[in-house]
N, C-alpha and C positions, 0 to 999 in steps of 0.2 A: 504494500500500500504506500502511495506516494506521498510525503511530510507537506502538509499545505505551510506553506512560509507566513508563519505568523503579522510579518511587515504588512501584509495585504490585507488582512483579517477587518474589514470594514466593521465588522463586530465591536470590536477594541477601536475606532477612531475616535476621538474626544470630539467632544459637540462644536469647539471651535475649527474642528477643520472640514468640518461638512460644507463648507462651498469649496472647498479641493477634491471632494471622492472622487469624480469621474477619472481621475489622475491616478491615483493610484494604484500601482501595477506594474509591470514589466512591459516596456513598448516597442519592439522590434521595428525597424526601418522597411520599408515594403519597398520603394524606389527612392530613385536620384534622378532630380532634374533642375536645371538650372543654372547658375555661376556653382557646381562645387568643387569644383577645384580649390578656389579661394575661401568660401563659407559653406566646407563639408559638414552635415549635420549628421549627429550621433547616430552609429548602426542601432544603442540600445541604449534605454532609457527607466534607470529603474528612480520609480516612486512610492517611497516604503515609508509607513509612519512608525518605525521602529528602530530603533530605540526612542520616545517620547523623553525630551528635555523637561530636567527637573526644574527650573524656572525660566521666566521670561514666556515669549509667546512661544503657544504651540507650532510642530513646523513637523513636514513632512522633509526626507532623505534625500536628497538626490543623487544619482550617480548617471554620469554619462560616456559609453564606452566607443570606440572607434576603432574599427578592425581593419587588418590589411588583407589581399585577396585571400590569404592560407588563414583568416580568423584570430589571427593573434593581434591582439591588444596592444595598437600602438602612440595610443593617448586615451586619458581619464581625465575627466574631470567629476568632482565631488563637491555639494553644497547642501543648502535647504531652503524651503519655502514657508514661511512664515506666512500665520494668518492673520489679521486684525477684525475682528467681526463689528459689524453695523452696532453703532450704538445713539442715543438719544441725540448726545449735538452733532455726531456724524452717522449719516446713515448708508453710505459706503462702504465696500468690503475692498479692507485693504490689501491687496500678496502679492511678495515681493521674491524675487528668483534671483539666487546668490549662489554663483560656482565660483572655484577656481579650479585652474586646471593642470596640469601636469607639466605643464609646460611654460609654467609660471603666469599665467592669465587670469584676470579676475574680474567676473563678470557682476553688475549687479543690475537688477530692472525691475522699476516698482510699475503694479498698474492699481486701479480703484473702477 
């Protein structure tokens, strides 16, 4: 019987990250089109809400991997996605997407 990966387990997601679920999971690249050469986007895309951070806002995993043609892994990048949920003076849901990368890049991009 195969271990379901707890990271996914929607069951266990805490109530401020429910405007993230559709995300979370493992997201393989299906095609390539466009400039990638320049701005290749990840073969795999894992979003786990595990390990859950003991303060501060809650935040989903991120990991993002890129393969060369034989599947080995020749760039990572690692961060998380933080949520801010709607509240009385702001009714906006705030999440923010923070990598870096293996290659010393550091991404950050807030939306609302």
């Amino acid at each position: 019987m195969r271990k379901f990966f707890q990271g996914y387990d929607l069951r266990k997601l805490p109530y401020d990250l429910r405007p993230i679920a559709e995300f979370i999971g493992l997201w393989e690249l299906q095609s390539k089109s466009g400039n990638t050469r320049e701005f290749a986007p990840p073969d795999l895309i894992d979003i786990a809400i595990n390990p859950l951070p003991k303060f501060g806002a809650r935040a989903a995993n991120i990991t993002h991997s890129y393969f060369d043609r034989e599947k080995n892994v020749i760039r990572s990048e690692y961060g998380f996605m933080p949520v801010k949920n709607a509240t009385k003076r702001d009714p906006r849901i705030h999440v923010a997407y923070l990598t870096t990368s293996s290659e010393g890049m550091l991404e950050s991009e807030d939306c609302h």
